[in-house]
C-alpha positions as CSV (number, residue, x, y, z in Angstrom):
1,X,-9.4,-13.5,-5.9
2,X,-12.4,-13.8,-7.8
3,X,-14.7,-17.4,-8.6
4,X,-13.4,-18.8,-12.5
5,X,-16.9,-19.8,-12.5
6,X,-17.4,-17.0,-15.1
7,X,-15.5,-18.7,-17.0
8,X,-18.0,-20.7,-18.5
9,X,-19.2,-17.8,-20.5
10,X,-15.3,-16.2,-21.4
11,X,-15.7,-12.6,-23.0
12,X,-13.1,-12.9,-25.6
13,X,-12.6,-10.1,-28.1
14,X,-11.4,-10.9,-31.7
15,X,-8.0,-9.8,-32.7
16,X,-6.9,-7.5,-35.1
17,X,-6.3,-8.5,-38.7
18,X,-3.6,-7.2,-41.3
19,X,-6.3,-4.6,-42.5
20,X,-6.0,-2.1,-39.5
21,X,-4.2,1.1,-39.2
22,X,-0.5,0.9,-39.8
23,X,0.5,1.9,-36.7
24,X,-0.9,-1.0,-34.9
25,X,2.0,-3.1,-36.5
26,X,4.1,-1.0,-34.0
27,X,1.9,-1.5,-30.7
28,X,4.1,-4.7,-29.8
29,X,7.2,-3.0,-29.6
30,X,5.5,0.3,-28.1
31,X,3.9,-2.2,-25.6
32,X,7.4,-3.5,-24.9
33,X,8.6,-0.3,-24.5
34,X,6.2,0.8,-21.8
35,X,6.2,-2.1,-19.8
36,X,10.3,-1.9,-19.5
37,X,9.5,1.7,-18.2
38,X,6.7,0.8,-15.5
39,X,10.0,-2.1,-14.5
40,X,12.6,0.7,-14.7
41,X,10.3,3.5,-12.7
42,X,9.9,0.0,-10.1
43,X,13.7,-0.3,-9.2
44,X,14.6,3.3,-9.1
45,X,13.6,4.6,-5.4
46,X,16.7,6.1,-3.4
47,X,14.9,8.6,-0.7
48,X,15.3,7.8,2.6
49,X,13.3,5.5,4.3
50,X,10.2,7.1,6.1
51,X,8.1,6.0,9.6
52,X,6.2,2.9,8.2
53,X,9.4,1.5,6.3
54,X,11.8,2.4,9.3
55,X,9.8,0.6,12.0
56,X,9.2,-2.2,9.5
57,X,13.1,-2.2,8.9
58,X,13.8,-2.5,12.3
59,X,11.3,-5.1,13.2
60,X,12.6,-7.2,10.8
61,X,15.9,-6.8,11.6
62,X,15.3,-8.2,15.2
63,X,15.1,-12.0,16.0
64,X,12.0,-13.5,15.1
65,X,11.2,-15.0,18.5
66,X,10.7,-11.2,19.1
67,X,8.1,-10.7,16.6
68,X,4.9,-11.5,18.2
69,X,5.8,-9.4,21.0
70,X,7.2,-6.2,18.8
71,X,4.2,-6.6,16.4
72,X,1.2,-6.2,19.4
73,X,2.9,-2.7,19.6
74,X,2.0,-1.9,16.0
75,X,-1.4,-3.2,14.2
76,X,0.1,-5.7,11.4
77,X,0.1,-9.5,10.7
78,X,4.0,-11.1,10.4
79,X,4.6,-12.5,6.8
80,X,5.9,-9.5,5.6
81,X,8.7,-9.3,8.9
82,X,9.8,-12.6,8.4
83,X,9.8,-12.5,4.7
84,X,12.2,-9.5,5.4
85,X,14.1,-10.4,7.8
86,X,15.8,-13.2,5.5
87,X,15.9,-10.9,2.9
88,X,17.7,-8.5,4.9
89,X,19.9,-11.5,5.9
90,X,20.8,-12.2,2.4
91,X,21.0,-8.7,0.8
92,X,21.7,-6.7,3.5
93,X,19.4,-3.7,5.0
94,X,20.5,-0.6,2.9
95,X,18.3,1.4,1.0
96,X,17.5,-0.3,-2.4
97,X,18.0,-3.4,-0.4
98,X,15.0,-3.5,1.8
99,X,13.0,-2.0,-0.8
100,X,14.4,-4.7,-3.8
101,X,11.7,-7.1,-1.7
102,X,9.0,-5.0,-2.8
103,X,10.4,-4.3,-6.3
104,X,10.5,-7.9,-7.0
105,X,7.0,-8.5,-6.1
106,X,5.4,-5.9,-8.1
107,X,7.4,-7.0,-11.1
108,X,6.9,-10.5,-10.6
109,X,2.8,-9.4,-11.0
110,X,3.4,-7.9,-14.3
111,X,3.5,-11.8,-15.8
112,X,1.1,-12.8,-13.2
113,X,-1.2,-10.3,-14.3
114,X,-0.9,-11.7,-17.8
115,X,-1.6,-15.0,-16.8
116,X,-4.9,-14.5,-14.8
117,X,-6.2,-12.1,-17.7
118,X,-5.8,-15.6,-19.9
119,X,-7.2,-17.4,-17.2
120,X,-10.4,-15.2,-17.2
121,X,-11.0,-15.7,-20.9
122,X,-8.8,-13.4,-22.3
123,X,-7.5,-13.3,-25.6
124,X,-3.9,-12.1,-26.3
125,X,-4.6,-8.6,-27.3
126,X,-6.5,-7.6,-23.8
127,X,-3.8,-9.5,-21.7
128,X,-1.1,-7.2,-22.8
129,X,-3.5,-4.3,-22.2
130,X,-3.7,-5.6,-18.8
131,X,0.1,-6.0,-18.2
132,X,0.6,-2.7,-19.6
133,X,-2.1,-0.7,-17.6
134,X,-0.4,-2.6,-14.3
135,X,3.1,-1.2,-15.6
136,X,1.9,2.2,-15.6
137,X,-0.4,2.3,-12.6
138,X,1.3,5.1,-10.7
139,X,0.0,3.3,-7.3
140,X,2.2,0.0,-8.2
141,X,4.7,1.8,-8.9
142,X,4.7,3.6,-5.4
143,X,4.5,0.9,-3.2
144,X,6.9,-1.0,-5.5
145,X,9.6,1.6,-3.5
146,X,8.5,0.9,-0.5
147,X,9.4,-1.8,2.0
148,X,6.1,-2.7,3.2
149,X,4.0,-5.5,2.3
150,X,1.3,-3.7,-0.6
151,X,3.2,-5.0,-3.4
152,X,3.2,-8.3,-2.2
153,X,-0.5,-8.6,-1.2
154,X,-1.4,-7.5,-5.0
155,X,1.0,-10.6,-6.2
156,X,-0.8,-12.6,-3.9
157,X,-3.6,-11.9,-4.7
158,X,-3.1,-13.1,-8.9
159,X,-1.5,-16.0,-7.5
160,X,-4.7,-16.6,-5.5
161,X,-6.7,-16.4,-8.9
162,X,-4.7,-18.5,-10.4
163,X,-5.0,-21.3,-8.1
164,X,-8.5,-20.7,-7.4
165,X,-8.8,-20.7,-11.9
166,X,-7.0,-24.5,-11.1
167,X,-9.4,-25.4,-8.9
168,X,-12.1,-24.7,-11.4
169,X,-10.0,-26.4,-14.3
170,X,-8.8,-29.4,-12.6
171,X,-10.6,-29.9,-9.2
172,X,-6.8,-31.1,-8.2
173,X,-5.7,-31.4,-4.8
174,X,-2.5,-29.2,-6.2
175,X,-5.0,-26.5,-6.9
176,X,-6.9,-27.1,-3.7
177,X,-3.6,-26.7,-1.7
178,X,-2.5,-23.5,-4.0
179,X,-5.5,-21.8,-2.8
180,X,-5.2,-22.6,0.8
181,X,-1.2,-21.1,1.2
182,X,-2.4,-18.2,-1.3
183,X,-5.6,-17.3,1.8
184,X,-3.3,-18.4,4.4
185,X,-0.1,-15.6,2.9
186,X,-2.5,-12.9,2.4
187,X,-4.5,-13.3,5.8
188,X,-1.0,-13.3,7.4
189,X,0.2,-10.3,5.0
190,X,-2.4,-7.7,5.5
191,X,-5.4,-7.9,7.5
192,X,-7.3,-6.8,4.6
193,X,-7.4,-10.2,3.0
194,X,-10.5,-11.5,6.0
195,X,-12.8,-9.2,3.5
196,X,-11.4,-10.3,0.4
197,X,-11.7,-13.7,1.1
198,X,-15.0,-13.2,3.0
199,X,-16.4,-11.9,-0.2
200,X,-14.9,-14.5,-2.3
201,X,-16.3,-17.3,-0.3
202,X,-19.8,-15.9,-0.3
203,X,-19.6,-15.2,-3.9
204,X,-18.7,-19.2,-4.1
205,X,-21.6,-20.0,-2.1
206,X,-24.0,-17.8,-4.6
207,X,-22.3,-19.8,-7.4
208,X,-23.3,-23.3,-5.7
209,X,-26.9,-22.0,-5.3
210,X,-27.7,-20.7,-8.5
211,X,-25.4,-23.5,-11.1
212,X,-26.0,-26.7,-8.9
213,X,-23.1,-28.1,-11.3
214,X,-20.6,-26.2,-9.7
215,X,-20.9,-27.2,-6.4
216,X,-18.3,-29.7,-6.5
217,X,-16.1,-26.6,-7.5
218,X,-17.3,-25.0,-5.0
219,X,-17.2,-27.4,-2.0
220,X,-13.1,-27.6,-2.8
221,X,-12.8,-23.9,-3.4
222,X,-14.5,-23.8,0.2
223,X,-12.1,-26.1,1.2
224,X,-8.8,-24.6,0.6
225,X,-10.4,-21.1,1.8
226,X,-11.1,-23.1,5.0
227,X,-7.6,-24.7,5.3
228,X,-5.7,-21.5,5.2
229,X,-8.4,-19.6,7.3
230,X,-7.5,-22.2,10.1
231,X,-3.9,-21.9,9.8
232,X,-4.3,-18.2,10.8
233,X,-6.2,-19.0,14.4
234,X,-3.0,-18.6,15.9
235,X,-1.8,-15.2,15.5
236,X,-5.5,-14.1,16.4
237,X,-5.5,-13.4,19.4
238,X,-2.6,-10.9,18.9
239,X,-5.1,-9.7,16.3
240,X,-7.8,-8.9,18.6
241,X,-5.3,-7.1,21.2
242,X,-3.7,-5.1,17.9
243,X,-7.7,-4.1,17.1
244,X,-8.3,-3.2,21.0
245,X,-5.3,-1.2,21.6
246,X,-4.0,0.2,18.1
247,X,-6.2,1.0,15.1
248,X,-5.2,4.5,13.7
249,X,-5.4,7.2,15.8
250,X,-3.2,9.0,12.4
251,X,-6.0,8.3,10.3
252,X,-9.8,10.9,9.4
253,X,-12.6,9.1,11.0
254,X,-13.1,6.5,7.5
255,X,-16.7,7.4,5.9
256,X,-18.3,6.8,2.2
257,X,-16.1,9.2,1.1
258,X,-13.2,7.3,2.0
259,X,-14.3,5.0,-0.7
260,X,-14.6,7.5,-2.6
261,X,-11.1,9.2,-2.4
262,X,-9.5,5.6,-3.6
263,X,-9.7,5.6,-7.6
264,X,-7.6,9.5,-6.9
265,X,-5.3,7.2,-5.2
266,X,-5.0,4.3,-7.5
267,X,-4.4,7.6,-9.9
268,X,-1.1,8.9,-8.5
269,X,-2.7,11.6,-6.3
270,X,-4.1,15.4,-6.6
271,X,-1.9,16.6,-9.1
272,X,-3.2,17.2,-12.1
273,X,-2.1,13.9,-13.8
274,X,-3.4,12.1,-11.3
275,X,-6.7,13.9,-11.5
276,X,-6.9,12.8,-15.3
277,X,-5.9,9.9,-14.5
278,X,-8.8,8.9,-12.1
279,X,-11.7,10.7,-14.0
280,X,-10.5,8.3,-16.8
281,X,-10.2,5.4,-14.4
282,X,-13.8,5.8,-13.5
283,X,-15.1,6.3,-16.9
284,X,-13.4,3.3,-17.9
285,X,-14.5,0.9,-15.0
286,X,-17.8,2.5,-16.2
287,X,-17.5,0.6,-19.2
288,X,-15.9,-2.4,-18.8
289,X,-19.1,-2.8,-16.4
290,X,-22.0,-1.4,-19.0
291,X,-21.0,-2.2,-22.2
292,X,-20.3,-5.1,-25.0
293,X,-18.1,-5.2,-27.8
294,X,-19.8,-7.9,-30.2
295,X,-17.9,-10.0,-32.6
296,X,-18.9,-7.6,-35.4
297,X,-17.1,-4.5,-33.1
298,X,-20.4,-2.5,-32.3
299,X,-20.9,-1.4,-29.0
300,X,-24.0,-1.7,-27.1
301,X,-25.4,-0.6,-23.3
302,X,-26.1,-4.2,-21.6
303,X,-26.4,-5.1,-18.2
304,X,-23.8,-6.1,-15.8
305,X,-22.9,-9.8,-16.2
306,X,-19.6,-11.6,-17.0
307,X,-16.2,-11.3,-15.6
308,X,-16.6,-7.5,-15.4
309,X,-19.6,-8.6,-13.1
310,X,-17.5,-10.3,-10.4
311,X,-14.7,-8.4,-10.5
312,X,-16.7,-5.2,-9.6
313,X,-18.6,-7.2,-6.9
314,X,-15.9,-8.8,-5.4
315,X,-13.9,-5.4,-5.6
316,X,-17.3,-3.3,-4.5
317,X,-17.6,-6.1,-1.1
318,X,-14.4,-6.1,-0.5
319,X,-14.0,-2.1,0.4
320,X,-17.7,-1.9,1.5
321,X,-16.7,-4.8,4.3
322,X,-13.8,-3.3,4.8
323,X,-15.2,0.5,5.7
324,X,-17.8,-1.0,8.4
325,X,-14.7,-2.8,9.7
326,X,-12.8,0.8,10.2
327,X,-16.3,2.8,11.3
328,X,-16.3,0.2,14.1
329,X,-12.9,-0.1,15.0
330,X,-11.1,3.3,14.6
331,X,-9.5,1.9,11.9
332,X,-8.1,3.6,8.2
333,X,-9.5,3.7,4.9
334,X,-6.6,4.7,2.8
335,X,-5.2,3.9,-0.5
336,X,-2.5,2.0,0.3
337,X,-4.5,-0.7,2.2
338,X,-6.7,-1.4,-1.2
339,X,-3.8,-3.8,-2.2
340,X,-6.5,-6.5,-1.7
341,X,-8.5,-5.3,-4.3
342,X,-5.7,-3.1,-7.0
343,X,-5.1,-6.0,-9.0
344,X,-8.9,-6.7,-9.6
345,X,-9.4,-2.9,-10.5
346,X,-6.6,-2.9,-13.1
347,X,-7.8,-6.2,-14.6
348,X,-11.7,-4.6,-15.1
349,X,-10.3,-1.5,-16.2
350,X,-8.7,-3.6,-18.9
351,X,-11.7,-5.1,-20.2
352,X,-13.5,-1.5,-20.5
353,X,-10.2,-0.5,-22.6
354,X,-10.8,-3.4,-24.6
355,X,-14.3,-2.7,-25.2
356,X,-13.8,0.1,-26.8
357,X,-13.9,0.4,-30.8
358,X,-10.0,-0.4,-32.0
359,X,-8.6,3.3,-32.4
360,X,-10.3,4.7,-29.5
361,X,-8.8,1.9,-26.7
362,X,-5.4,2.9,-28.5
363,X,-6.1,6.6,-27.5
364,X,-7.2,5.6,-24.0
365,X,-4.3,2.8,-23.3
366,X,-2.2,6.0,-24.9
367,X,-3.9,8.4,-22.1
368,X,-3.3,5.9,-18.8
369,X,0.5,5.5,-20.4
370,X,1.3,9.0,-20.8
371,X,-0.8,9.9,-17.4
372,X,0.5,6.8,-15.4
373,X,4.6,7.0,-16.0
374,X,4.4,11.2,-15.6
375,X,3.0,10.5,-12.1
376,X,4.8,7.2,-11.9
377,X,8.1,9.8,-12.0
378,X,6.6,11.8,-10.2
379,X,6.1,8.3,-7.5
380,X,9.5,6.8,-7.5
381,X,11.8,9.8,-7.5
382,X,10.2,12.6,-5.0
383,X,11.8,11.8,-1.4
384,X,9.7,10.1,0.7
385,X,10.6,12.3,3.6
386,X,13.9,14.5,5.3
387,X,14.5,12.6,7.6
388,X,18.0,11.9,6.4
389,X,19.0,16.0,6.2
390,X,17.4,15.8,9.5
391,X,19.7,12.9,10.1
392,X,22.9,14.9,8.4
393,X,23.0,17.8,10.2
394,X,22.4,15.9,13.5
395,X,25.6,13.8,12.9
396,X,27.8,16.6,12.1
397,X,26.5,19.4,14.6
398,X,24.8,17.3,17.6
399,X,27.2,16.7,20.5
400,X,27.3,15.0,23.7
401,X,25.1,16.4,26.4
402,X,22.8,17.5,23.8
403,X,18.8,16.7,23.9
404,X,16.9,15.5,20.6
405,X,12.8,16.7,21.0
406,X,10.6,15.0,18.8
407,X,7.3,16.3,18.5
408,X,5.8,14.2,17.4
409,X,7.8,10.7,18.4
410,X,6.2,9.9,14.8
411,X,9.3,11.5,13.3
412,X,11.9,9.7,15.4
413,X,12.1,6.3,13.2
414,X,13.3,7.7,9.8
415,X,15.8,10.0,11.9
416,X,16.7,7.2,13.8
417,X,17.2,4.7,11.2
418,X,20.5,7.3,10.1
419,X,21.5,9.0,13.2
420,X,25.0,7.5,14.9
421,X,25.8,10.4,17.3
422,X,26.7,9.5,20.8
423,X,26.2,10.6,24.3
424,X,22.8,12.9,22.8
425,X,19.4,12.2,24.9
426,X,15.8,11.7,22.9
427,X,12.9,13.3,24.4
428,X,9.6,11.4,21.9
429,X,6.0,13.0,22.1
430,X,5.2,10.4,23.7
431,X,8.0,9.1,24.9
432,X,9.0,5.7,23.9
433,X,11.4,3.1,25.1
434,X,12.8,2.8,21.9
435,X,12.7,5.9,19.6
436,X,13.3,4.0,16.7
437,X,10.2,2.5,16.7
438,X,6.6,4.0,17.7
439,X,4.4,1.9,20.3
440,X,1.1,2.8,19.0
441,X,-0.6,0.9,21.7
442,X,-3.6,2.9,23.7
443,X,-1.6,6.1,21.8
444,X,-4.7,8.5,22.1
445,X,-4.5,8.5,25.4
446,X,-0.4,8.7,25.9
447,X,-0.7,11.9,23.7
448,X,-4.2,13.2,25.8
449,X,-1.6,12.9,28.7
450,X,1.1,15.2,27.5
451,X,0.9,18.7,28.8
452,X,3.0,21.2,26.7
453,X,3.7,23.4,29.9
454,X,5.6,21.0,32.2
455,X,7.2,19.7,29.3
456,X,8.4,22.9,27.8
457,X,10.0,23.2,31.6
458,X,11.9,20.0,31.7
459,X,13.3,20.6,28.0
460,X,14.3,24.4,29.5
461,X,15.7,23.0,33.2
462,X,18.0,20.3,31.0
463,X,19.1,23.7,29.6
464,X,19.8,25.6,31.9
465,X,21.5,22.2,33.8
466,X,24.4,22.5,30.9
467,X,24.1,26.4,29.5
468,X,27.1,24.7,26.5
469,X,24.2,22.2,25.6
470,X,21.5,22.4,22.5
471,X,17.9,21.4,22.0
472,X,17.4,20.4,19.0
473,X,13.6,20.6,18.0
474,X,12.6,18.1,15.1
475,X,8.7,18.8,14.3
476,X,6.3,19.8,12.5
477,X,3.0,21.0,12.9
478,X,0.2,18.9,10.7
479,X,-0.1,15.4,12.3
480,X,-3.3,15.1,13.6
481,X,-2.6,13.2,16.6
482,X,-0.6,16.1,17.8
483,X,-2.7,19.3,17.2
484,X,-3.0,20.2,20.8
485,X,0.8,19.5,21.6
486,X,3.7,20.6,19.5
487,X,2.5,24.1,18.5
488,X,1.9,25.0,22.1
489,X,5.0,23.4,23.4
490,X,7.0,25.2,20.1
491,X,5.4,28.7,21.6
492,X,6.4,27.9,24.7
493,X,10.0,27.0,23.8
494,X,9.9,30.0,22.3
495,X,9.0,32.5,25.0
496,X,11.3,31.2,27.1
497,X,14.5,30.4,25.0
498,X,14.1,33.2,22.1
499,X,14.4,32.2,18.5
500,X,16.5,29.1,17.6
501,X,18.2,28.7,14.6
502,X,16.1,26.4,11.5
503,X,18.4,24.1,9.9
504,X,16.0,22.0,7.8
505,X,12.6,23.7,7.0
506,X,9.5,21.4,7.4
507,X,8.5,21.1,3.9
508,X,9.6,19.0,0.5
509,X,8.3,15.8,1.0
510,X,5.4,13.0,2.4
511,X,7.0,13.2,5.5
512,X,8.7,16.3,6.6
513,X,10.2,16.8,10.1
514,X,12.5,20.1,10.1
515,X,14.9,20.6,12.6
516,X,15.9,23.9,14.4
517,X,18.5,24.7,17.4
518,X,17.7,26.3,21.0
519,X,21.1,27.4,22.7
520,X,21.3,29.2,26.1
């Protein structure tokens, strides 16, 4: 969310006329085409669910009385979990079910997107840029297959902007109220909404102090901010024991260069696409911040001001608040939490398309299509993990008396989620009461207290107990929590039960546990 107060002084860009080049009498239906693609490339993702969609399944999946408790185990607010679980109720938990949640949302912010574009003073022609560019964005397109709650937070966040555009239009108690369930959804979707809406409010403030006409704008934007701010004081106290016992122990320390990483993220990665992709992203968000397009369509260096202003502020506060949060709590910088701020990056990066002399935006809105759907493929059909050829073999080869190592328990949910053998005993790195879910409560130090000698001896002594049984050893070896662990207790396995037999190697995917077999 960003204040409408800019729109006082819209930017809007004159339209094309009859006189330009032919093939701009095509960009409707080329437009129409792209955006069915970006939809298409939304609904397709089959892989298997991985860690972070697994537990989320299977927290959702359990009665909601259950929630508060389940969720002080793993670091996130509720909405998305209850949201879910009715979904789940109504559509059933397969695949494409869980994730149809998702799917919906980003789609759904495709005419949202459109709407707040008009909203900020838009004309026609840069609202369809903006719809397009969110079509194409490889990182909307990722988390559009994933059942977790990014693709919802970017929906509400336009649907914050467009209450809070109300709120400047009509000073309506409607408005007023739109904005307070739109804080009140995102602080209880993803704790990255406090800086957003931090940033928000004291960009509201700054509006009230420098255009004293505002301030009755203000004082209700305030308002509603403050209304769905309180109706979050109840889950935080399980927020502050989440922040003292979980943060991300998975996660690099965060540092500037977290920040840095994101527009590669927002990109579709390190492949080259994606690399294209972001150099242009920069360059772009460059000048949607720097330059003017007059009425007469020359160009000019200018100094920030304008929607392109507060967008980049509010975007540039957010992620700034949001790394001193993670320096001082052992938390994550990582792409997938920008969600807050996505949908204000894709609507700058529209104006600096629009900005740009007629045939040269066509070449660059050309460049973020052709870039964005070959990573957006690349996005929505690679497999998220192996967990389910894990999974496979396991069904068809594991038998009763048989032990399951998981090192590290990190791997166990997306197994889990598709294993249905009987009688077989789990052995999680560290262990967990429930293996299809991971407790990341005080997890440091449950992983500092594993020693890989006395555990390669019990996983040898259950062995030996029942010579006809197997280990089977899911793992792999790049999980930073686990540096010190499995590779030691793999050599150790090793040396004293010879070579076992690799069913699944550990590679071909974001998450990629193989699976190998120790007999007697």
């Amino acid at each position: 969310m960003t204040s409408p107060s800019v729109l006082r002084r819209p930017e809007r860009h004159t339209a094309p006329d009859s006189s330009v080049a032919w093939w701009w009498r095509f960009a409707p239906a080329a437009a129409a085409l792209v955006i069915l693609a970006g939809v298409a490339l939304r609904l397709w993702a089959h892989s298997a669910l991985w860690l972070d969609e697994a537990q989320t399944v299977a927290f959702a999946k359990q009665p909601m009385s259950h929630l508060p408790a389940l969720l002080r185990t793993d670091g996130a607010p509720p909405l998305y979990y209850v949201v879910l679980h009715g979904w789940i109720k109504a559509f059933g938990d397969g695949i494409w079910a869980v994730r149809s949640l998702s799917m919906l949302a980003s789609v759904l912010a495709l005419p949202a997107a459109w709407l707040v574009a008009r909203r900020l003073g838009a004309d026609r022609e840069v609202a369809w840029i903006t719809v397009v560019l969110f079509a194409v964005n490889p990182w909307s397109i990722r988390y559009a297959g994933e059942a977790r709650m990014y693709s919802l937070v970017a929906l509400e966040v336009l649907l914050g902007m467009l209450a809070l555009s109300r709120v400047h239009r009509r000073g309506d108690r409607l408005g007023m109220l739109g904005l307070a369930l739109c804080s009140a959804d995102l602080l209880y979707t993803h704790y990255w909404a406090q800086f957003l809406l931090v940033t928000v409010g004291a960009g509201l403030v700054v509006v009230a102090w420098r255009r004293p006409g505002e301030r009755r704008f203000v004082g209700r934007a305030l308002l509603g901010l403050v209304l769905g701010a309180l109706t979050f004081l109840p889950w935080v106290p399980i927020m502050l024991y989440q922040a003292q016992h979980t943060g991300a122990p998975w996660a690099q320390a965060p540092n500037l260069g977290s920040l840095a990483a994101l527009p590669q993220d927002w990109s579709g990665g390190y492949a080259t696409a994606g690399t294209l992709g972001m150099l242009l992203l920069v360059v772009m968000l460059a000048v949607a911040i720097f330059i003017r397009r007059a009425p007469d369509g020359a160009v000019t260096l200018t100094r920030p001001g304008g929607t392109s202003a507060w967008l980049a502020t509010v975007t540039a506060v957010t992620l700034l608040l949001a790394l001193g949060a993670a320096m001082a709590d052992n938390g994550a910088v990582v792409g997938r939490y920008t969600a807050v701020v996505v949908p204000l990056v894709l609507l700058l990066l529209a104006l600096g398309v629009a900005r740009l002399p007629q045939p040269a935006a066509a070449a660059v809105l050309a460049g973020f299509t052709v870039l964005g759907l070959s990573t957006g493929v690349t996005a929505a059909t690679s497999p998220h993990t192996r967990a389910d050829k894990v999974a496979n073999v396991l069904n068809a080869s594991a038998r009763e008396g048989d032990l399951i190592v998981y090192c590290p328990d990190q791997l166990a949910p997306a197994v889990e989620a598709r294993l249905h053998v009987t009688g077989v005993s789990r052995l999680e790195l560290p262990s967990e009461t429930d293996p299809s879910v991971v407790n990341w409560v005080d997890y440091k130090e449950r992983v500092a207290a594993i020693q890989p000698r006395p555990t390669a001896a019990r996983i040898e002594a259950f062995l030996k107990g029942d010579p006809g049984a197997s280990i089977w050893w899911v793992g792999t070896w790049d999980y930073r929590t686990h540096t010190r662990i499995c590779g030691p207790l793999y050599d150790r396995l090793l040396a004293g039960l010879g070579l076992p037999t690799v069913l699944v190697p550990d590679t071909g995917a974001f998450e990629h546990p193989g699976l190998q077999r120790f007999t007697h």
